[in-house]
C-alpha positions as CSV (number, residue, x, y, z in Angstrom):
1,X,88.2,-16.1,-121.1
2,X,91.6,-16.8,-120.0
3,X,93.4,-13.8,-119.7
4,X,97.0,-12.9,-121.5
5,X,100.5,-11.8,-120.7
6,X,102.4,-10.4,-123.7
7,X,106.1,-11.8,-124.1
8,X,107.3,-7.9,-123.3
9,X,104.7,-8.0,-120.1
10,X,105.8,-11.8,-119.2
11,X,109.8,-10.9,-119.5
12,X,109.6,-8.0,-117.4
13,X,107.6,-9.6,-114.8
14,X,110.6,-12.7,-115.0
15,X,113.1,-10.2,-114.4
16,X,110.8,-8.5,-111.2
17,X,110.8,-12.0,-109.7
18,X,114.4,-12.2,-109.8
19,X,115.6,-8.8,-108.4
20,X,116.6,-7.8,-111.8
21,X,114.1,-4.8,-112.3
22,X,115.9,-2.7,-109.8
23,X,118.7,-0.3,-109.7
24,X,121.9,-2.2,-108.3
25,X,123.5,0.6,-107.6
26,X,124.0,1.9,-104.0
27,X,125.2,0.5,-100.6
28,X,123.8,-3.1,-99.4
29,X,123.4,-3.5,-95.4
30,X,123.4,-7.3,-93.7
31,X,119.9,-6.7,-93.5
32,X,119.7,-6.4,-96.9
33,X,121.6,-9.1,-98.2
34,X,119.2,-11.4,-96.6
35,X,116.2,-10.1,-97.8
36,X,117.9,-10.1,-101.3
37,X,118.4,-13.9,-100.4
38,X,115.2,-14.8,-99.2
39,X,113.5,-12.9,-102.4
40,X,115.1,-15.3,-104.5
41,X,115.1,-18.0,-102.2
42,X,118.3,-19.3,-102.9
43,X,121.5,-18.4,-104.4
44,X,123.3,-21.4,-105.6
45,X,126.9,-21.8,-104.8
46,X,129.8,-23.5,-107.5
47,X,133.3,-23.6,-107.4
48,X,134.1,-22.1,-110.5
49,X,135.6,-18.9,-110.4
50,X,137.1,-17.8,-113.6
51,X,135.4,-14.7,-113.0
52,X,134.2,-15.0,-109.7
53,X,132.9,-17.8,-107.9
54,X,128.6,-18.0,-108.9
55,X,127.4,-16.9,-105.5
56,X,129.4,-13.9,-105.5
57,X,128.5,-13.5,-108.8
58,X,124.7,-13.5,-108.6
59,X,124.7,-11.0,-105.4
60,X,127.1,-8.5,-107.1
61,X,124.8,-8.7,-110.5
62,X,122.1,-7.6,-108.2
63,X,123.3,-5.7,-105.7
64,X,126.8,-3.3,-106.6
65,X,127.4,-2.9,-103.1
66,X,127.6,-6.2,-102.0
67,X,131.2,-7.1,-100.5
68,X,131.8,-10.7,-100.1
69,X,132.5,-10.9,-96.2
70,X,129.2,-10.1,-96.2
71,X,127.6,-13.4,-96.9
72,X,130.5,-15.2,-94.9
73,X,129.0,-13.2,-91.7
74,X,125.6,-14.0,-92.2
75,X,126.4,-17.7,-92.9
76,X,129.2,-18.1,-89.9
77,X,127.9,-15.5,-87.7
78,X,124.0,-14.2,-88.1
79,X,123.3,-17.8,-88.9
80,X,120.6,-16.1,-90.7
81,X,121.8,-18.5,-93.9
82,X,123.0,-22.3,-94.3
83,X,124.1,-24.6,-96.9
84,X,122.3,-26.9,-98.6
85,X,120.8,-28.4,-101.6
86,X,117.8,-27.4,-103.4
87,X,118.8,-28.3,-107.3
88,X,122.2,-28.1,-106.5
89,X,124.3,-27.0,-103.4
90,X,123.1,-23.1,-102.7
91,X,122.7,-20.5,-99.6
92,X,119.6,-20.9,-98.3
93,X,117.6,-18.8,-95.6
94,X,117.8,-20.5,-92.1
95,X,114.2,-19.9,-91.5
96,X,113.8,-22.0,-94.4
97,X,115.5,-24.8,-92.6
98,X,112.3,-26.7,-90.9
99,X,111.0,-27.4,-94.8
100,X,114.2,-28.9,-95.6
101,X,113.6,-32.0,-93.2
102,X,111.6,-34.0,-95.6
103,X,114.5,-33.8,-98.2
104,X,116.9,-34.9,-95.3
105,X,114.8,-38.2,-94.7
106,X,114.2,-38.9,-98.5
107,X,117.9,-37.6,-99.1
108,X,118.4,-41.1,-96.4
109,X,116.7,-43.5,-98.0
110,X,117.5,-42.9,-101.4
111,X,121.3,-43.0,-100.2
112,X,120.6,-46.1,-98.4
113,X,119.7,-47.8,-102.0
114,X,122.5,-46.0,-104.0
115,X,125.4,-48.0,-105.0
116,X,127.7,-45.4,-105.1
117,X,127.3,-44.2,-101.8
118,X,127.6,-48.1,-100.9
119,X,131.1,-48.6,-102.7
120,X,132.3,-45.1,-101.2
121,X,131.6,-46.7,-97.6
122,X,133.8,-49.5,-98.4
123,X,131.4,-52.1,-96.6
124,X,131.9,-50.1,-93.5
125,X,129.3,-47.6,-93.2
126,X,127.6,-47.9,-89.7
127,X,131.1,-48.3,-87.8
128,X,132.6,-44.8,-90.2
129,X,129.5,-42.8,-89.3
130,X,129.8,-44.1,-85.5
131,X,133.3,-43.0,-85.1
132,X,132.6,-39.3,-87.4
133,X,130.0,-37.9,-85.1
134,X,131.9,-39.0,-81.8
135,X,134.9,-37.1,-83.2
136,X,132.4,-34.3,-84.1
137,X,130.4,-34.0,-81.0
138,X,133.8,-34.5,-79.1
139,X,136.2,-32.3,-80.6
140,X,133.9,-29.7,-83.0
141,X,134.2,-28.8,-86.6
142,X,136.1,-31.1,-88.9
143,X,137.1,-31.1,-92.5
144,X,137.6,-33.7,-95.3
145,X,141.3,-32.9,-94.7
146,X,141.0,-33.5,-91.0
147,X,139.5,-36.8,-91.7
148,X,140.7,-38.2,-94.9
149,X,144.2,-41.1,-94.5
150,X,146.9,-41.0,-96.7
151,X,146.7,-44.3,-97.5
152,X,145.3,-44.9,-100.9
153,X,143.6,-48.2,-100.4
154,X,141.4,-46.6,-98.2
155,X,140.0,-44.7,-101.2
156,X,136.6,-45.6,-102.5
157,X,135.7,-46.1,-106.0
158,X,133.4,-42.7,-106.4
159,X,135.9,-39.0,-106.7
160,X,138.1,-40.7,-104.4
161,X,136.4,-40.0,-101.6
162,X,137.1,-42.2,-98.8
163,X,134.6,-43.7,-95.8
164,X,135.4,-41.0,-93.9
165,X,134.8,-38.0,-96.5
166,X,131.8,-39.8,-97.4
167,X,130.5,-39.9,-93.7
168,X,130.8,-36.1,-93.8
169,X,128.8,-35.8,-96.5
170,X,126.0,-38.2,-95.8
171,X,125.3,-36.8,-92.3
172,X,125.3,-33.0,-94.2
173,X,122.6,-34.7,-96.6
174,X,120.6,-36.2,-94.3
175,X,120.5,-33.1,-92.0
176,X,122.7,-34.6,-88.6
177,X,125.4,-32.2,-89.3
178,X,125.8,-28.6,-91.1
179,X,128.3,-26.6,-92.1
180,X,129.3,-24.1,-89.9
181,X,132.0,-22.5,-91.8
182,X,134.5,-22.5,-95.1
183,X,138.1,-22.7,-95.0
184,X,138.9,-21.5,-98.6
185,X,136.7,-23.4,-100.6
186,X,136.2,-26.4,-98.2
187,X,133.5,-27.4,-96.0
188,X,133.9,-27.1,-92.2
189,X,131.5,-29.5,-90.5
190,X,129.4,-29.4,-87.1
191,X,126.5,-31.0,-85.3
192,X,123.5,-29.2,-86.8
193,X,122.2,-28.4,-83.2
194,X,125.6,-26.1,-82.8
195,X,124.8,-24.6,-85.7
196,X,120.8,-23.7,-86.8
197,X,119.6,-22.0,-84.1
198,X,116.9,-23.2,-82.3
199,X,114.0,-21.2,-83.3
200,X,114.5,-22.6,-87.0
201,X,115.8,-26.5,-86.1
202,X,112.4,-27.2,-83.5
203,X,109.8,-26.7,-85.7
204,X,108.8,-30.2,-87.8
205,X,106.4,-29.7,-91.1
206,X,104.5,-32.2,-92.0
207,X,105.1,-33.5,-95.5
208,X,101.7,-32.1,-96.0
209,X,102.8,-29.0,-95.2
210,X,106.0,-29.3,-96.4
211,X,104.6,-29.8,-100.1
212,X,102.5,-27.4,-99.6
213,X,105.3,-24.4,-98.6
214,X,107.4,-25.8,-101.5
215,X,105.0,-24.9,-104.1
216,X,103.5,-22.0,-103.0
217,X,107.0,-20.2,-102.3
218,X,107.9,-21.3,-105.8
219,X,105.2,-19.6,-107.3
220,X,105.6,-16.7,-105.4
221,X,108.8,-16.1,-106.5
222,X,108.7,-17.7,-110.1
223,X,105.0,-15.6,-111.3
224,X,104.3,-17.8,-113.5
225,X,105.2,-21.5,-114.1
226,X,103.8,-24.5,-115.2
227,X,103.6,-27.7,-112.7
228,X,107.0,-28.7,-113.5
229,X,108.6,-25.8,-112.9
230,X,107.2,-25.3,-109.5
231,X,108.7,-28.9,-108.2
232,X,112.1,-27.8,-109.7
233,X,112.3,-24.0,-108.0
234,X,113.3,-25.8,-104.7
235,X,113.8,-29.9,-106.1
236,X,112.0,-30.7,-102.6
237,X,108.9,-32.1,-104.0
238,X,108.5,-34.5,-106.6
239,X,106.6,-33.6,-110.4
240,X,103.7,-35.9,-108.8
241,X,103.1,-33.6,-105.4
242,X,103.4,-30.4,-107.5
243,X,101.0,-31.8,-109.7
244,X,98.7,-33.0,-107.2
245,X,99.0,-29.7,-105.4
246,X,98.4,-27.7,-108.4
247,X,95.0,-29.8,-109.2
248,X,93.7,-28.5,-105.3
249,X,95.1,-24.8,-105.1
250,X,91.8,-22.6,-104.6
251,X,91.8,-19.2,-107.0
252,X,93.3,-17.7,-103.9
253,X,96.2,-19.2,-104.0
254,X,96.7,-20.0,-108.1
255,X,95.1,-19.2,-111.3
256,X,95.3,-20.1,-115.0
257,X,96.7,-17.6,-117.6
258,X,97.8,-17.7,-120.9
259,X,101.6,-16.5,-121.7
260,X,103.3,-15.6,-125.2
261,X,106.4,-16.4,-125.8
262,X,109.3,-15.1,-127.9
263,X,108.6,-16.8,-131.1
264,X,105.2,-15.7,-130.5
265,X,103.5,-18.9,-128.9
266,X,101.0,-19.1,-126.5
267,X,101.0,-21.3,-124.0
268,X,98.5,-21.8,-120.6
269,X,100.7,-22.3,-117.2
270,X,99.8,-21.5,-113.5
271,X,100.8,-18.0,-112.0
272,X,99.9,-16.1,-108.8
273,X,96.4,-14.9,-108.0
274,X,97.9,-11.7,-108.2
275,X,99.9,-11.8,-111.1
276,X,98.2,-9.0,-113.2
277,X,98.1,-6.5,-110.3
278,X,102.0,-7.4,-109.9
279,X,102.8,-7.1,-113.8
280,X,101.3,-3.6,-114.2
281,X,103.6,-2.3,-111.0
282,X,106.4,-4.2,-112.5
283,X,109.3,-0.9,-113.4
284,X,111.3,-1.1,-116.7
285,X,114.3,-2.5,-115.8
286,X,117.5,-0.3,-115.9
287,X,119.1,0.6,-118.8
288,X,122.9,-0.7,-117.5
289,X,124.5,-3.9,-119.5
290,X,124.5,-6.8,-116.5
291,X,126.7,-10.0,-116.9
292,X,124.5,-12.8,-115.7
293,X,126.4,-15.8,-114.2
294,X,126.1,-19.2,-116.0
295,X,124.4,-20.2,-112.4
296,X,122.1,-17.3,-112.1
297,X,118.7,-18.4,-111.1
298,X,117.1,-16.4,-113.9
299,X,118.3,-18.1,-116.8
300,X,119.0,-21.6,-114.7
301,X,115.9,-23.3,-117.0
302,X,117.4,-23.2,-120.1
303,X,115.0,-24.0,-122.3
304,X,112.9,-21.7,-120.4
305,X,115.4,-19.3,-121.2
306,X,114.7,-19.8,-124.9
307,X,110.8,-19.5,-124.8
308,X,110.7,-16.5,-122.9
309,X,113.7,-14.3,-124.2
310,X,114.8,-16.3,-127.4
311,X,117.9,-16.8,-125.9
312,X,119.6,-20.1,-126.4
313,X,122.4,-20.9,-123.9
314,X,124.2,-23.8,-123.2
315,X,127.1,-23.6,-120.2
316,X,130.0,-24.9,-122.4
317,X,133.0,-25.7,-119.5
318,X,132.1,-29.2,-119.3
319,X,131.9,-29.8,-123.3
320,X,135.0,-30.6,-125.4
321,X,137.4,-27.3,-126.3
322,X,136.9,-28.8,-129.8
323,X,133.1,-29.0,-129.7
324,X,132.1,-25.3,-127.6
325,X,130.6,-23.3,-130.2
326,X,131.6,-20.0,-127.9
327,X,133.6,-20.7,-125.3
328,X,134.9,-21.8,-121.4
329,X,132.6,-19.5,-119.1
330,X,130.8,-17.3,-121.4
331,X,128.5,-15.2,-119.6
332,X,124.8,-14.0,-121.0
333,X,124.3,-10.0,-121.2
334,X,121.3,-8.6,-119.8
335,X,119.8,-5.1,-121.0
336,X,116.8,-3.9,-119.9
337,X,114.5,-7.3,-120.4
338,X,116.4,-8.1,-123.1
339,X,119.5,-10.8,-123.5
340,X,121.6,-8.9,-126.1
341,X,125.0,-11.5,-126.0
342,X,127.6,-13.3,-124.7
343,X,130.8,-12.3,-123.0
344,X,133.6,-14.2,-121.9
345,X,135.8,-12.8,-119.5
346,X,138.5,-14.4,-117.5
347,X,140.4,-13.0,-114.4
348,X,144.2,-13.4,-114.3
349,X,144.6,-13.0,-110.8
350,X,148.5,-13.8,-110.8
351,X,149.0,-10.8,-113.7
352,X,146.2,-8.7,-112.2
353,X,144.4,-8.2,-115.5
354,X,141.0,-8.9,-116.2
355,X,140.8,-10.7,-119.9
356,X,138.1,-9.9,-122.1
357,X,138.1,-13.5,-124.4
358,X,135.0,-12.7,-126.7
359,X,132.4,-10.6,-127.1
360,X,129.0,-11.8,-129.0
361,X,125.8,-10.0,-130.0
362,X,122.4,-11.2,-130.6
363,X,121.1,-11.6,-134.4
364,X,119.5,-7.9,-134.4
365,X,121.1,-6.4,-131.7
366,X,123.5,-3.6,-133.5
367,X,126.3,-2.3,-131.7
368,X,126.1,1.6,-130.9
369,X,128.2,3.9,-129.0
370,X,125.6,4.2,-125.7
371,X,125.3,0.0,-125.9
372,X,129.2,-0.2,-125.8
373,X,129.4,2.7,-123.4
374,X,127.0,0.2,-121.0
375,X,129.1,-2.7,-121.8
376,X,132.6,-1.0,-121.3
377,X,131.1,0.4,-117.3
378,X,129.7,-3.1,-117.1
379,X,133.4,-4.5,-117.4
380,X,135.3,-2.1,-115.2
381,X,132.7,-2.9,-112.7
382,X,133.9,-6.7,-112.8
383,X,137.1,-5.1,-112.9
384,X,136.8,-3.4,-109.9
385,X,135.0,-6.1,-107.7
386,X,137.4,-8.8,-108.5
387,X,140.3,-6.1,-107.8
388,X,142.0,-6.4,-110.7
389,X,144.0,-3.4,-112.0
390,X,143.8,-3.9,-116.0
391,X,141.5,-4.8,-118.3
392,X,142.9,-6.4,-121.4
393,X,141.2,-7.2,-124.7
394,X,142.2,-10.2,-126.4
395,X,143.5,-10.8,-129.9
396,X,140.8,-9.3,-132.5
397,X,137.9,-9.0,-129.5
398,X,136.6,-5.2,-130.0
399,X,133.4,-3.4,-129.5
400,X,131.2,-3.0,-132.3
């Protein structure tokens, strides 16, 4: 008999595998920054910041200590962390970095049959690249700025980008260079030798292996999943190798079990060998109201957002003003194992206020004094860490 997780059990266990079960109060050390990283296994990075920019965002949600010179120094000086893609561009641990190899060689030959990394090359793609890493390995880190002619013909068809920008960015993709540092917002580029340590660029996985580390540190991390969902944790393997990895896991390394969802459906997926052991020691999560970034790993599947908390969520700052149903960057509210609204807040950095824009709860979810109490804390806390001085409520926005 296939054995069950209730939707209370199954949500609680989602939260646990995202480091959103604990207490984020308290101080956060280096050391423990990456070993909040590595638990999630990335932290995706956007550059967004009407509140805060998401990678900020996702530590501070989990961790109230966190400071953000904190990742720069493990990115630009540890080197414990790089950049790099898994579904989208994220902070990764370097000790990760041997796995990523595959994805730089597919990463090549997919570019190599892309049209629009063709027209950005403007027919001269071999000669650009030849003359970017001689600069590179010449003269050290470089920049799309330090790269990039004025002259507008020289653009490409794709963002604008020109040969030389897109040079950059290939040999980032397909693992030649790395970036070794930010200057605001903007990549710095160096050879990837002078910047993953050794220790973590020698080793070379087989694709075997590869697939094989892929899916098992997805499942680790996700508890449950079907096979889908373990290709897309890292988007390093395709549905076909999950699948096919899936079909020859031993019990010791996956198992069957049955999982109901909020509407009260039940539906078989793969999970840990240990996943019942690791549900029972699963704490309540806290009580405090936490505002979940619109790039936070734990609500990143949206539809499996919906089946597991009943929350539906759609990111609306790339639809039409006219057609958002709630607004810009509206942000999902976490309490306990429960998604209890939406809040969109806004930081006016050159008036020092932080804007509260709207304010939504949940069908069912009533407003009481101890829930606003959580949610008030929850905004002075974003208040605090964006180092704003006021927070100011916006025409007919209240509380209950």
């Amino acid at each position: 008999m296939t054995e069950r997780l209730s939707n209370v059990d199954l949500r609680r266990l989602f939260l646990e595998r995202h480091a959103l079960c604990d207490s984020p109060a308290g101080p956060l050390t280096r050391d423990g920054l990456d070993a909040l990283v590595e638990r999630l296994g990335f932290v995706q990075v956007d550059t967004i910041s009407t509140l805060e920019q998401a990678h900020h965002h996702i530590l501070f949600t989990r961790a109230g200590g966190y400071r953000k010179p904190q990742v720069k120094h493990l990115l630009e000086k540890r080197r414990s962390l790089f950049e790099h893609w898994t579904h989208d561009a994220s902070i990764i641990p370097t000790r990760f970095y041997p796995y990523w190899k595959q994805r730089f060689q597919r990463r090549a030959a997919r570019i190599a049959e892309s049209r629009h990394w063709i027209e950005r090359f403007n027919g001269r793609q071999e000669a650009v690249l030849e003359e970017i890493r001689r600069r590179v390995a010449a003269d050290g880190p470089v920049g799309s700025r330090d790269v990039t002619p004025d002259d507008v013909e020289e653009r490409g068809a794709w963002w604008g980008w020109t040969p030389s920008k897109a040079a950059l960015e290939y040999l980032w993709h397909t693992g030649e260079f790395a970036v070794t540092a930010r200057q605001g917002f903007s990549k710095l580029y160096d050879l990837a030798e002078r910047v993953i340590p050794e220790a973590h660029r020698a080793p070379e996985p087989t694709d075997e292996e590869t697939v094989d580390w892929s899916c098992r540190e997805a499942i680790a991390r996700l508890g449950v999943a079907t096979q889908s969902e373990i290709a897309a944790f890292f988007a390093a393997v395709s549905p076909d190798e999950a699948k096919a990895w899936c079909a020859a896991a031993g019990p010791d390394v996956l198992r069957r079990i049955e999982i109901e969802h909020a509407d009260g459906s039940v539906r078989e997926v793969f999970a840990r060998p240990d996943v019942l052991d690791l549900t029972r020691a699963t704490p309540e999560p806290p009580a405090r109201v936490r505002f979940l970034s619109p790039f936070d790993p734990m609500i990143r599947d949206r539809d499996r957002a919906l089946r597991f908390f009943g929350f539906d969520y759609r990111f609306e700052a790339f639809v039409p003003a006219a057609k958002r149903v709630w607004g810009y960057y509206v942000l999902p509210m976490l309490e306990r194992d429960r998604l209890i609204g939406r809040i969109e807040l806004k930081a006016h950095r050159n008036r020092n206020e932080l804007e509260v824009r709207g304010l939504w709860l949940e069908p069912g979810v009533r407003p009481a004094a101890s829930r606003n109490a959580r949610i008030e804390a929850e905004i002075d806390r974003w208040r605090g860490f964006t180092g704003l001085e006021r927070i100011v409520w916006a025409n007919g926005v209240r509380l209950g």
